[in-house]
C-alpha positions as CSV (number, residue, x, y, z in Angstrom):
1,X,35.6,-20.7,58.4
2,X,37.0,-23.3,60.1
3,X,35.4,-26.3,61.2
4,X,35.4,-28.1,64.5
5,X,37.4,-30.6,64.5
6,X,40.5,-28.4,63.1
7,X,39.5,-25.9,65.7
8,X,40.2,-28.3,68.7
9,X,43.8,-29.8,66.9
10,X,44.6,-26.2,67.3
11,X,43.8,-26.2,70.6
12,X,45.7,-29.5,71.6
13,X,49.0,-27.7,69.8
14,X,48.4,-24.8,71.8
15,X,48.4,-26.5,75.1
16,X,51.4,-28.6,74.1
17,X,53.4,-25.6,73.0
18,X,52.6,-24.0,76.8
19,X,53.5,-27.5,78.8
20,X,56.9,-27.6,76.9
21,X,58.0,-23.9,77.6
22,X,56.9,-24.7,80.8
23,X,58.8,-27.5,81.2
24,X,61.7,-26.0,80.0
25,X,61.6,-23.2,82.4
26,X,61.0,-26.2,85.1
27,X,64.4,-27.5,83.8
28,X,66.1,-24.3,83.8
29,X,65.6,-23.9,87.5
30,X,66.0,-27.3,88.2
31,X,69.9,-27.0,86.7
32,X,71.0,-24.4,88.7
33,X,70.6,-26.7,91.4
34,X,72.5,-29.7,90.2
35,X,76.6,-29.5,91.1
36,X,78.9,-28.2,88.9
37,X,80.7,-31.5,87.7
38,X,77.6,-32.5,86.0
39,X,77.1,-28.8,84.8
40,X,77.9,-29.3,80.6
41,X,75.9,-32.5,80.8
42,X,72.9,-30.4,81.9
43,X,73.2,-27.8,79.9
44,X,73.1,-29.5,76.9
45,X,70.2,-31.4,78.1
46,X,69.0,-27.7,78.4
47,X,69.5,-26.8,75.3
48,X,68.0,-29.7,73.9
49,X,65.0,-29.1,75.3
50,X,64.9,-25.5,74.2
51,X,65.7,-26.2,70.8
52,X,62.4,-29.1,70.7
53,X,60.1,-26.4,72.7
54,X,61.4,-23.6,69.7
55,X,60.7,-26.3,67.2
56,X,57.4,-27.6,68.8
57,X,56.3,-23.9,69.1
58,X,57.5,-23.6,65.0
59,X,55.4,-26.3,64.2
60,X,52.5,-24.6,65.6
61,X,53.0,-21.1,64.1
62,X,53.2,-22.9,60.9
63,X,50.4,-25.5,61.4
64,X,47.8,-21.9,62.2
65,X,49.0,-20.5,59.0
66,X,48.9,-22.8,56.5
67,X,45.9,-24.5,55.7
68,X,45.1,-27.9,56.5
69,X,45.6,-30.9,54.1
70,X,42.1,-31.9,54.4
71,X,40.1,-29.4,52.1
72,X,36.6,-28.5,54.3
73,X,32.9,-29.1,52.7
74,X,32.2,-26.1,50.7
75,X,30.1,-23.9,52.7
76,X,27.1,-22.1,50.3
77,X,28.3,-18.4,50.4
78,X,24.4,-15.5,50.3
79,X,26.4,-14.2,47.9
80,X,25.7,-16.3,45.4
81,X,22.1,-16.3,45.4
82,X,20.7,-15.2,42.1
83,X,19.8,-11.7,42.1
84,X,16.2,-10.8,41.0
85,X,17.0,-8.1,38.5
86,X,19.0,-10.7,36.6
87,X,16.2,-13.0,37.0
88,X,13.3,-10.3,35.9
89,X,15.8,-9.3,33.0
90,X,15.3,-12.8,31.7
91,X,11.9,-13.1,31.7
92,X,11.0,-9.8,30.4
93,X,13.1,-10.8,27.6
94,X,11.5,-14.1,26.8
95,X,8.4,-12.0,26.6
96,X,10.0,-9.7,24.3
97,X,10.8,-11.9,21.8
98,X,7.5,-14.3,22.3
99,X,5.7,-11.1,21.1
100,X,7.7,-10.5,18.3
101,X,7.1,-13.6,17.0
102,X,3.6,-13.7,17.6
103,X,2.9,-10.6,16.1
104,X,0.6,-10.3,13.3
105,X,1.3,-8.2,10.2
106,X,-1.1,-5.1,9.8
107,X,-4.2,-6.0,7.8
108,X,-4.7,-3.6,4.3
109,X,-7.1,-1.5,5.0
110,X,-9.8,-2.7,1.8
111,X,-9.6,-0.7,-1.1
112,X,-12.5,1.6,-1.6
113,X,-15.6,0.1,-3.6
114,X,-16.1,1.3,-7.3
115,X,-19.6,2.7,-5.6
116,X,-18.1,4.4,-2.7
117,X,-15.8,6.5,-5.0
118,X,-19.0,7.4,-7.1
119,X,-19.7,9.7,-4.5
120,X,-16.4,11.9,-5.1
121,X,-16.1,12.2,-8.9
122,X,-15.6,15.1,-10.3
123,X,-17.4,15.6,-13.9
124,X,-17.2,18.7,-16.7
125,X,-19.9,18.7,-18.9
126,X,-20.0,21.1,-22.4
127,X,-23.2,20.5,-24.2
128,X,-24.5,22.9,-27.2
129,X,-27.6,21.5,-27.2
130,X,-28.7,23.8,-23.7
131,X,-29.9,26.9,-26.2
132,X,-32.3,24.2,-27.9
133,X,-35.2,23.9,-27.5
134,X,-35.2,20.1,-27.0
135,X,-35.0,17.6,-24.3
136,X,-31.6,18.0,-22.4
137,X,-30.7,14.2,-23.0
138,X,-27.2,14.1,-21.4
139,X,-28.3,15.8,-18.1
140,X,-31.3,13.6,-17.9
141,X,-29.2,10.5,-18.0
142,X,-26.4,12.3,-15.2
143,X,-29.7,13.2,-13.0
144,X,-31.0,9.6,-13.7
145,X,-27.3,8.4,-12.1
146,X,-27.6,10.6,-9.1
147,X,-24.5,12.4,-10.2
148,X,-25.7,16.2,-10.6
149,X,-24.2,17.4,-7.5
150,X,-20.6,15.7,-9.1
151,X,-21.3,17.6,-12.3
152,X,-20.0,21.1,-13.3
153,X,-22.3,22.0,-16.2
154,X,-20.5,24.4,-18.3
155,X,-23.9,24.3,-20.9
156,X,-22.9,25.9,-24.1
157,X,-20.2,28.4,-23.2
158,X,-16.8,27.5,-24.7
159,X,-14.6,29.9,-22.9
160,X,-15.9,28.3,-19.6
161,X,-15.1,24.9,-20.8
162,X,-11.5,25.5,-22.0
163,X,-11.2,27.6,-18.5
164,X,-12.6,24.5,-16.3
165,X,-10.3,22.0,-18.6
166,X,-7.0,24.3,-17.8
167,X,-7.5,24.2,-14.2
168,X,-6.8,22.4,-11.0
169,X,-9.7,19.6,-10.8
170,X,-8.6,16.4,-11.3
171,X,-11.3,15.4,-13.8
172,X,-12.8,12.2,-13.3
173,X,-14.6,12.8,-16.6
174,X,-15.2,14.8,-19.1
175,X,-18.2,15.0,-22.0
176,X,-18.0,17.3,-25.3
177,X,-21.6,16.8,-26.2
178,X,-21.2,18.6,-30.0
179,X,-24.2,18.2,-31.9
180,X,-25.7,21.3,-32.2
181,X,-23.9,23.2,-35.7
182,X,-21.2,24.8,-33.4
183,X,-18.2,22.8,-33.3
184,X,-15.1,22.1,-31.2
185,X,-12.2,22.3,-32.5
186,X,-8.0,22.9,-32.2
187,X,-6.8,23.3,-28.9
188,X,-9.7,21.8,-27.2
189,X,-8.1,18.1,-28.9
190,X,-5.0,18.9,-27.6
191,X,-6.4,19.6,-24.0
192,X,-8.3,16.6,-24.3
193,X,-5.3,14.9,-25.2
194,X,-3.5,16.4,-22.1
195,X,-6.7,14.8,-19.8
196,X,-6.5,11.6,-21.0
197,X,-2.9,11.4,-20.1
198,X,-3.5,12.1,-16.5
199,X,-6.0,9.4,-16.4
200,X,-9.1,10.9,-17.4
201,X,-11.9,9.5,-19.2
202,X,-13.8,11.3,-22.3
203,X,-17.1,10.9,-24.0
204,X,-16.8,12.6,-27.4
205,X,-19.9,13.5,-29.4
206,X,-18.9,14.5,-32.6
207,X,-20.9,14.7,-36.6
208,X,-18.4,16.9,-38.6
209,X,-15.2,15.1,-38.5
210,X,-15.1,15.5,-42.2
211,X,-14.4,19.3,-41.8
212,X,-11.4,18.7,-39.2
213,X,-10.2,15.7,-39.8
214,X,-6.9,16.8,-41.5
215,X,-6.5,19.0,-38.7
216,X,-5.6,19.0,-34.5
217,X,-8.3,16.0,-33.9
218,X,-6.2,14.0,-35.7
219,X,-3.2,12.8,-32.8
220,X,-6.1,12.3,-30.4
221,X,-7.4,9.4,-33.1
222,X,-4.8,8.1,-34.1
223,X,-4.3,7.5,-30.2
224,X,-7.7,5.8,-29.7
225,X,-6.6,3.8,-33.3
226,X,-9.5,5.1,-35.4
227,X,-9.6,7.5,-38.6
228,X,-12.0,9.0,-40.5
229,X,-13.4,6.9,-43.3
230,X,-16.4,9.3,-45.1
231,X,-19.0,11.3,-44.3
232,X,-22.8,10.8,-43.3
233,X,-25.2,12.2,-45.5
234,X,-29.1,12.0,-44.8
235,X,-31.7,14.0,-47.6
236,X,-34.7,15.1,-46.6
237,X,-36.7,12.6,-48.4
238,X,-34.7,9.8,-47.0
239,X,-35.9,6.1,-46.0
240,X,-35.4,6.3,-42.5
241,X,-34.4,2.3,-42.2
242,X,-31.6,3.1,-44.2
243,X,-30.3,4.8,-40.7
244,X,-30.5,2.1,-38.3
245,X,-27.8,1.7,-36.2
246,X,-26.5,-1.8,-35.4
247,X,-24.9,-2.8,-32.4
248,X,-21.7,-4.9,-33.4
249,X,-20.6,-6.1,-29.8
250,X,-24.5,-6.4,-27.9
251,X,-22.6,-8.6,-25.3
252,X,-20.6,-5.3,-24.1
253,X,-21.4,-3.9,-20.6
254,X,-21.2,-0.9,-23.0
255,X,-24.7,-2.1,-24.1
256,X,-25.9,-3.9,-20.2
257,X,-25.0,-1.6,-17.4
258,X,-26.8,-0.4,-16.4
259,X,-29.4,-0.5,-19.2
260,X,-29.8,-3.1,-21.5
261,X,-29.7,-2.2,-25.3
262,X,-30.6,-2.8,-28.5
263,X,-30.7,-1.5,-32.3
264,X,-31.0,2.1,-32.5
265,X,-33.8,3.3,-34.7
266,X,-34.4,6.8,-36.2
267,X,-37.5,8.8,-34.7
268,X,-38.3,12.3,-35.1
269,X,-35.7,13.4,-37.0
270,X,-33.7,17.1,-36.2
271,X,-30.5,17.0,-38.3
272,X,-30.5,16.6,-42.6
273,X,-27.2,16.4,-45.0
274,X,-24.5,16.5,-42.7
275,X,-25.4,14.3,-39.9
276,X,-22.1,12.3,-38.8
277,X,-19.2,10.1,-40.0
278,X,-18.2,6.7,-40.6
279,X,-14.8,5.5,-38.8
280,X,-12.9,2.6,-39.6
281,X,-9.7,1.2,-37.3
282,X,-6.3,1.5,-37.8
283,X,-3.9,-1.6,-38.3
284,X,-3.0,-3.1,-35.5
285,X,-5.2,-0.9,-32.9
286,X,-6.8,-1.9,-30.0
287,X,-10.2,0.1,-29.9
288,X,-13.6,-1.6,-30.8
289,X,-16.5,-0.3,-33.0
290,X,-19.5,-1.2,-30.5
291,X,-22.0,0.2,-33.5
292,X,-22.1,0.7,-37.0
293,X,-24.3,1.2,-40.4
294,X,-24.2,-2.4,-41.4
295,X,-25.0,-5.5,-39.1
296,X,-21.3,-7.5,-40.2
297,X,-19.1,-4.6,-40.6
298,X,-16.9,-4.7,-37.3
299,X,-13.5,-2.8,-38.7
300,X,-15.3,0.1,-40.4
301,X,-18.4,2.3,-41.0
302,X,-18.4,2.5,-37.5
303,X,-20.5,5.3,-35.7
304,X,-19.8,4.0,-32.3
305,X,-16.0,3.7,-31.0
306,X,-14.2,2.7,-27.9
307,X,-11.0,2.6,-26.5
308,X,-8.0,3.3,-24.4
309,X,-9.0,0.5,-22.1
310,X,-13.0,1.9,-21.9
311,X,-12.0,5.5,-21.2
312,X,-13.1,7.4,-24.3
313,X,-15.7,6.4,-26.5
314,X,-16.7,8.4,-29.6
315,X,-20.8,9.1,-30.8
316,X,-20.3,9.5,-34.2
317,X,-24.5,10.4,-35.0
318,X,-26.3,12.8,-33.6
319,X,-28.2,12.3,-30.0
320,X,-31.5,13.7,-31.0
321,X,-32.3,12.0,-34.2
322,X,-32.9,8.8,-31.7
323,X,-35.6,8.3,-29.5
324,X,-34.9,10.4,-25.9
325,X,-35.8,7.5,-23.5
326,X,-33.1,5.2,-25.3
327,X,-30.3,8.1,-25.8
328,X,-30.7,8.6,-22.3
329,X,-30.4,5.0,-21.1
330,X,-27.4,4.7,-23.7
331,X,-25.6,8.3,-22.1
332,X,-26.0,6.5,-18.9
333,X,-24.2,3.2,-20.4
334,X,-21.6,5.8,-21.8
335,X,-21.2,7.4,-18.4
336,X,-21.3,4.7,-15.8
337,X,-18.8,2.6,-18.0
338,X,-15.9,5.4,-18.6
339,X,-16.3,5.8,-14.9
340,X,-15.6,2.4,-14.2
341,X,-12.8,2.5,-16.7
342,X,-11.4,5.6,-14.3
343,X,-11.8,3.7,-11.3
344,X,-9.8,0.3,-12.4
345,X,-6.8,2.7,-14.0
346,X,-6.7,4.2,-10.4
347,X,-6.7,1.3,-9.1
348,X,-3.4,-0.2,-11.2
């Protein structure tokens, strides 16, 4: 746009372009009027004035086209103004990135308490002693734990028990109770030792290692670091004091939780001769003997074993030569404790 003041010089050069032409049409008349002696001297006067007029006209066809020397004050265009998308665009990207940064990591969800996963565990039971006639001290001690709904209870059948080991459940654990004079033996070790490589724990009771010690039980202790060192003998006419069992570790949770523990003494007797085996450990192992015949003996003439990181333990006397009410606060120890060992190796 122009601005005023070049708008009215435009004006004054338009004017003076019209008075010239005019005066040279003025002149043009005017010579044919003068005489004829004086007739070149006026027409080069004529001429010169058309020549100035086309010149002075030149000038101002020039002058409107090209652009005056003095450059105008910048006039704010609309089209610059900042568009609001751009503007919105901005913003909504500052936001963006002021939530990323402020953003929080997710939170671990806790991980489920040793209690809590008590209530799923899945438990196989074999015991022989269910066709006695005697006080059903391993499940009086599951009852007394509230975990008979969590127990399948095979009793005394062996087919069932192989059946229930072969199957889908993902034991939690398992318990051979073997005192009765039926015995376990061959590929029930090797199943066991199957279990306890998919993380299960094992409570083994067990008196007549003697008779299969040579045979498939042997891999499954010489993984838990323990072999057989002699045999148990009790006659009839025994003392029983000479039977006491001593706890070698009493500081054990094996021998606290959740009942607290102490010697084991002899009542009531069931089982004469044969009635369990001594175990000593292997070089180098890492299992414990928790009980044994003598007070000071802690590497053999053990009747009480653990191992595998508190997932098996073997009961190398026989449950019902003790009194009930202990047996079945030590089956609870025994349980609760192999459990526990189950839950911290799911938990690695």
């Amino acid at each position: 746009m122009l601005s005023i003041k070049n708008l009215e010089e435009e004006e004054v050069k338009h004017y003076v372009a019209k008075f010239l032409l005019l005066l040279v049409i003025f002149l043009f008349s005017s010579c044919s009027m003068i005489p004829s002696n004086n007739q070149n001297l006026d027409s080069t006067s004529v001429a010169l004035a058309i020549q100035q007029t086309g010149l002075a006209m030149e000038q101002t066809r020039v002058a409107q086209a090209v652009p005056p020397t003095n450059t105008p004050e910048p006039v704010l265009q609309p089209t610059y103004t900042l568009y609001p998308t751009y503007t919105s665009q901005v913003i909504e990207q500052l936001v963006v990135e002021e939530s990323v940064v402020t953003e929080e990591p997710p939170t671990e969800e806790p991980a489920q308490s040793f209690d809590d996963w008590l209530e799923d565990v899945n438990i196989l039971l074999y015991d022989d002693m269910l066709s006695m006639w005697e006080s059903q001290v391993i499940e009086n001690a599951i009852d007394g734990l509230g975990l008979g709904r969590n127990t399948t209870n095979v009793g005394d059948a062996m087919g069932n028990f192989l059946s229930e080991m072969n199957s889908a459940i993902v034991w939690d654990l398992i318990i051979v109770g073997a005192e009765s004079r039926d015995s376990i033996s061959g590929e029930y070790f090797d199943i066991l030792a199957d279990q306890l490589d998919r993380g299960s724990s094992v409570i083994i009771e067990i008196w007549y290692i003697d008779d299969v010690a040579s045979g498939r039980i042997q891999p499954l202790m010489q993984r838990c670091g323990i072999s057989f060192q002699a045999d148990w003998q009790r006659n009839p006419n025994a003392n029983l004091n000479d039977f006491l069992i001593y706890l070698l570790e009493p500081g054990d949770p094996l021998f606290s939780q959740p009942n607290s523990m102490s010697m084991l003494s002899p009542y009531d007797i069931m089982w004469i001769w044969d009635i369990g085996d001594f175990v000593k450990l292997n070089s180098g192992s890492d299992a414990k003997l928790l009980a044994g015949a003598y007070a000071k003996r802690y590497s053999d003439f053990g009747l009480l074993a653990e191992c595998m990181d508190g997932r098996m333990i073997w009961q190398l006397f026989s449950t019902h030569d003790y009194k009930t009410q202990e047996m079945i606060n030590l089956w609870q120890n025994y349980i609760y404790n192999t459990l526990q060992a189950r839950y911290d190796y799911l938990q690695n």
